[in-house]
C-alpha positions as a printed Julia matrix, in Angstrom:
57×3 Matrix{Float64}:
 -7.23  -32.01  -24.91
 -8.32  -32.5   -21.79
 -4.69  -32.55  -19.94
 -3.89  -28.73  -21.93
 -7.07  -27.28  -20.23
 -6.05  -28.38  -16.75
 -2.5   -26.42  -17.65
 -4.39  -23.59  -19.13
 -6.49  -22.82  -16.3
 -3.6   -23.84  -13.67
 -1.49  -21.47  -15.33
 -4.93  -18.96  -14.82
 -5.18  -20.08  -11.33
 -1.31  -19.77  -10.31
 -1.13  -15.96  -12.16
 -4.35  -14.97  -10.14
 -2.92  -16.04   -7.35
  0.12  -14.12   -7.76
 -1.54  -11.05   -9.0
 -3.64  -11.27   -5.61
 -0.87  -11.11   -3.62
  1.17   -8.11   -5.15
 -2.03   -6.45   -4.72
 -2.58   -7.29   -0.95
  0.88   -5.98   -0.54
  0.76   -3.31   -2.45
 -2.42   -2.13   -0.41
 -0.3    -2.93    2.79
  1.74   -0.63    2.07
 -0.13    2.29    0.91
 -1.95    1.54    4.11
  0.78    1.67    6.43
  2.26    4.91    4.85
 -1.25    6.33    4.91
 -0.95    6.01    8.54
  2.49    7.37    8.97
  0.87   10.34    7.06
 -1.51   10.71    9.1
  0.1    10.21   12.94
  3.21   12.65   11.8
  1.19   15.13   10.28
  0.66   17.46   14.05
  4.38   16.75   14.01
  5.15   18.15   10.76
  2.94   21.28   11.17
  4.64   22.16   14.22
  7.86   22.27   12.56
  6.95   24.2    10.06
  5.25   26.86   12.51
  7.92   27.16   14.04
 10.25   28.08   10.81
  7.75   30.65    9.99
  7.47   31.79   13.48
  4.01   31.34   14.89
  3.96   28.74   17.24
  0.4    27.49   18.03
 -0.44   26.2    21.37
């Protein structure tokens, strides 16, 4: 009895574990391309004022 609750909650600890990781990277990247976002965005506004014509200073 004793030896299937040490697999049970292995088995717990081992898919926490893994769960906690795709999440870290998963927030890594939403991260990162939040900041690509957000340093290209003068970038992409000046592009498109210039294909409509009114380029701001």
């Amino acid at each position: 009895m004793l030896y299937w609750l040490g697999v049970l909650l292995a088995t717990i600890g081992a898919s926490l574990i893994l769960f906690a990781l795709a999440f870290v990277s998963a927030l890594v990247g939403v991260l990162v391309n939040a900041m690509i976002v957000l340093m290209s965005g003068p970038i992409i506004d000046q592009a498109i004022a210039r294909r409509r014509g009114s380029v701001r200073p």
